[in-house]
N, C-alpha and C positions, 0 to 999 in steps of 0.2 A: 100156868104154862110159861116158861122161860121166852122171852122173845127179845131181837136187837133191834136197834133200829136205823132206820135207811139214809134217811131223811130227817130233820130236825122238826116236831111239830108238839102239841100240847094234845096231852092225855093225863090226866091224873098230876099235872106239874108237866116243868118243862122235861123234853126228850129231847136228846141231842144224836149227832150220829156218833152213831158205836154204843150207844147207853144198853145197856142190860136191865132187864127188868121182868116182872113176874106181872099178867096179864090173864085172867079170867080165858076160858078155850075160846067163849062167841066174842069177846074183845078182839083177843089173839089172831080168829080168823078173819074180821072186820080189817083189822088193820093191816093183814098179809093182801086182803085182796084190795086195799088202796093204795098197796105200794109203799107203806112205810116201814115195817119190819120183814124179819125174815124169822120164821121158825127155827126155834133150836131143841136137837136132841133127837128131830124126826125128818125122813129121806126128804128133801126137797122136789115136787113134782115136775120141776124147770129141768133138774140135772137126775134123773135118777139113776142108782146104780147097776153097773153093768148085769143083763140078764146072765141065769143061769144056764149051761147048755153051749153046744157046738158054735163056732162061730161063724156068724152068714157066710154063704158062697157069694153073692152079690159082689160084682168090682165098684168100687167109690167110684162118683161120677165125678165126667171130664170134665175141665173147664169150658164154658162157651166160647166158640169164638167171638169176637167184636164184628158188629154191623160193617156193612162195607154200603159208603157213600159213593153219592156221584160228587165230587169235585167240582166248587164252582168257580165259575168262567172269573178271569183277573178283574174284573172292575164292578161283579157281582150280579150285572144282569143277566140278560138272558143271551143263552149262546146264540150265534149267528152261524146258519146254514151255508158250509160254502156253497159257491156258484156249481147249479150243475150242469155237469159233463155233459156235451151234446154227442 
């Protein structure tokens, strides 16, 4: 099985990235699932491609909004209660 690689490490000799090379299938898988190559020739399961069929109704989701703080007091303690009103 044709496989690249990610990451620079030692299999068989050294592998650098970008190196191309032919790797046995249970190698091949061994080393896709530690992150050092990437399969070639076959759909990759990270990106696959687009299904057949209608396209979802579904709207893309929104963005979140950002948290809303309390705003601390200018000198960082704690606020002081005014005087109350009688």
């Amino acid at each position: 099985m044709q496989v690249e690689a990610i990451k620079s490490f030692d299999h068989g000799g050294k592998r650098k990235r970008g190196d191309r090379f032919e790797a046995s299938t249970q190698h091949a898988e061994a080393l896709r699932k530690r992150g050092l190559v990437v399969l070639l020739g076959e759909p990759s399961a990270d990106n696959p491609s687009t299904a057949a069929g209608e396209k979802s109704s579904a709207l893309p989701a929104a963005p979140a909004s950002p948290k809303t703080t309390a705003k601390p007091s200018g000198r960082g303690g704690r606020r002081r209660k005014d005087a109350a009103s009688s």
